[in-house]
N, C-alpha and C positions, 0 to 999 in steps of 0.2 A: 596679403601674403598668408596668413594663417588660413584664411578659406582657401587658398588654393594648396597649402600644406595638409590641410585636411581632406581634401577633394583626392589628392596624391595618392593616398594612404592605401586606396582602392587597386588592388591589384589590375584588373583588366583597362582603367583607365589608365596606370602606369604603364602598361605593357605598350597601349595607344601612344602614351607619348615617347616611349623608347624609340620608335618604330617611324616614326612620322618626321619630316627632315624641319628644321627649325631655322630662322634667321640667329646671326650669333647674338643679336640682342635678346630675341627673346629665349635661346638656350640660356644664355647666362644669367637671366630670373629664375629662370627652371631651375637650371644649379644652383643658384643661390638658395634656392627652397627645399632640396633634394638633400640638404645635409642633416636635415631634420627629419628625413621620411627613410625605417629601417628596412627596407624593402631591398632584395634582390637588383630588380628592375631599375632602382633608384641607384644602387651602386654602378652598374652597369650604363646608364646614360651619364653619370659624372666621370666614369674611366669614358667613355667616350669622348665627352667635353673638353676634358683637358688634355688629349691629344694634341689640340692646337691655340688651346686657350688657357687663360689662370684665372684663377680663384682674386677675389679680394685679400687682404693681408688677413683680415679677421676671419676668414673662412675657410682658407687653405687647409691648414690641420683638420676642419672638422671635416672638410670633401674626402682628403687621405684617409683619416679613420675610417671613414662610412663605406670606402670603396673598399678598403683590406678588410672590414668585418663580414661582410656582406654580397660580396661578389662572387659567384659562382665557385666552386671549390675546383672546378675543369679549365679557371682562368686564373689562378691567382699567382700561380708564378709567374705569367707571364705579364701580369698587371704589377707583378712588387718590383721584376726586373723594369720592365716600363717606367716606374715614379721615380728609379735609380738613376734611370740614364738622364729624366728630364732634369737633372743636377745643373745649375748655372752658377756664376759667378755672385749670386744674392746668397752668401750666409745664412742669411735668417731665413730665404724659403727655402731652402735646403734643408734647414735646421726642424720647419715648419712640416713640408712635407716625408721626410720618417719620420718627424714622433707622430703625427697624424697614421702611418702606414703601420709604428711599433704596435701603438695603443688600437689600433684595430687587430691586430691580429694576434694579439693579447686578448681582444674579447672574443674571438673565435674562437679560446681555450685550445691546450696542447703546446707544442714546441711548432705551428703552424710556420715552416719555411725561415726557420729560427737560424738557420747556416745559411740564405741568401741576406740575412741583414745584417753579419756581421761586420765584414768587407766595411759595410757601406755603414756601419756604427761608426767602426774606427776612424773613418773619412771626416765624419759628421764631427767628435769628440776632437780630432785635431783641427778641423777647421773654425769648432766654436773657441777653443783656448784660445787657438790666436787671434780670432779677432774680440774676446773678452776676457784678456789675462787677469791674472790675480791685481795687476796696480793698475787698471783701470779706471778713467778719470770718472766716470758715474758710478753712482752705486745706485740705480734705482731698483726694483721689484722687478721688474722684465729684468734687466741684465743679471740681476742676479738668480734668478730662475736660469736663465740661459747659461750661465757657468756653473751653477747647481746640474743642471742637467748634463754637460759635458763634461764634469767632474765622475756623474754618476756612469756615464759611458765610456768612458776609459778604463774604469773600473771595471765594468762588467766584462767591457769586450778585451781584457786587459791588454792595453794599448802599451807597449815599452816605449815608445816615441814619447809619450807625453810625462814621464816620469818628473823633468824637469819642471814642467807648465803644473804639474800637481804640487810637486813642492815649495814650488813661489807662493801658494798660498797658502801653505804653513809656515811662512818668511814674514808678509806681507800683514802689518801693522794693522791696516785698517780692516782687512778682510774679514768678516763676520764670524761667527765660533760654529756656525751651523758649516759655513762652505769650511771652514778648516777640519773641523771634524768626517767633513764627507771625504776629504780631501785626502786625508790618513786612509782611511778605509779606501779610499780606491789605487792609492799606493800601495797600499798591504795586499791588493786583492793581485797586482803587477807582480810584487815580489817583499821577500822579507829580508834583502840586504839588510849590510849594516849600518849605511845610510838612511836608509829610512827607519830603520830601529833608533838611528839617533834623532832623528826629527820627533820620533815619538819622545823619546826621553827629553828633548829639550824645552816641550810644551808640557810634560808632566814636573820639570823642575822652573819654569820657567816662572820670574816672579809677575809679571802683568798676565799673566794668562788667568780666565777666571776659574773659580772651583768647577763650572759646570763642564767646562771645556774640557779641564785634567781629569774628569769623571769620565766622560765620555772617551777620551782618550786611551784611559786604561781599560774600558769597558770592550772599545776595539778590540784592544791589543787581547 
């Protein structure tokens, strides 16, 4: 695989294999090796690929990123509306493919089509709460990444729907002081009721809460 990643790298033999029609086995080693090669050509054969095919679980996001960084700037809207629609009933590829499309075209630099992805932030940011709310039977590092990041998405794209689902985890006992912390900020970013003015105050007097939490807290505020 690394010889044939490095083989890639070569502009006019990438152009070749753009161009050249492939069995779906062997596209999908292709793509599987294409999320490591920054090339135009290489964006372009995996927006191809995935027209009727998926990525592996571990690779998804990095096909996303490499197509939204990378792909021709005369197709990109119509490659971010594209990764939109291919939305399904999986969560987590959902979840998978926009952060893979955000975090690419975040490395394109600028506000790159920054109003087609909000629609489909909002979407993303309700549909991770509910399926990983604040009480939550796991707490492992994936799931809490994944509510870290739809914590951080509600916030940004200030979602009012989720105001609730934000606040369960300034409630919610076990919930870690990083997601309750994030959790305020993306509340305050929604709005500065007097509700959420008192969630602040109840973790800045609260006695189990730790000093780093009530620092950060006021730090927010």
């Amino acid at each position: 695989r690394l010889i044939l990643r490095n083989l890639l790298r070569e502009n006019q033999l990438m152009k070749q294999v753009v161009a050249k029609e492939w069995s779906v086995e062997d596209a999908g080693y292709i793509a599987g090796t294409l999320v490591d090669v920054p090339l135009p050509e290489a964006a372009i054969f995996l927006d191809k690929f995935l027209i009727n095919n998926s990525m592996p679980k571990d690779k998804t996001q990095l096909a996303y990123q490499q197509i939204a960084r990378f792909i021709p700037q005369s197709q990109l809207e119509t490659t971010v509306l594209k990764a939109k629609a291919s939305r399904s009933d999986d969560v987590e590829r959902n979840a998978q493919i926009f952060q893979g499309m955000k975090d690419g075209l975040a490395q394109r630099g600028g506000d790159a089509k920054a109003k087609l992805m909000e629609s489909w932030g909002s979407e993303i940011a309700e549909s991770l709460l509910k399926a990983y709310p604040a009480n939550y039977d796991s707490t492992t590092d994936e799931v809490i990444a994944r509510q870290n990041f739809a914590i951080q998405l509600a916030g940004d794209y200030q979602v009012k729907s989720t105001t609730a689902s934000l606040g369960a985890f300034l409630q919610e006992e076990k919930v870690n002081g990083d997601l309750k912390a994030n959790a305020l900020k993306s509340l305050l970013k929604i709005s500065t009721d007097k509700s959420t003015l008192n969630s602040a105050a109840q973790i800045l007097s609260s006695e189990p809460a730790s000093n780093d939490l009530k620092k950060r807290a006021a730090s927010i505020l």
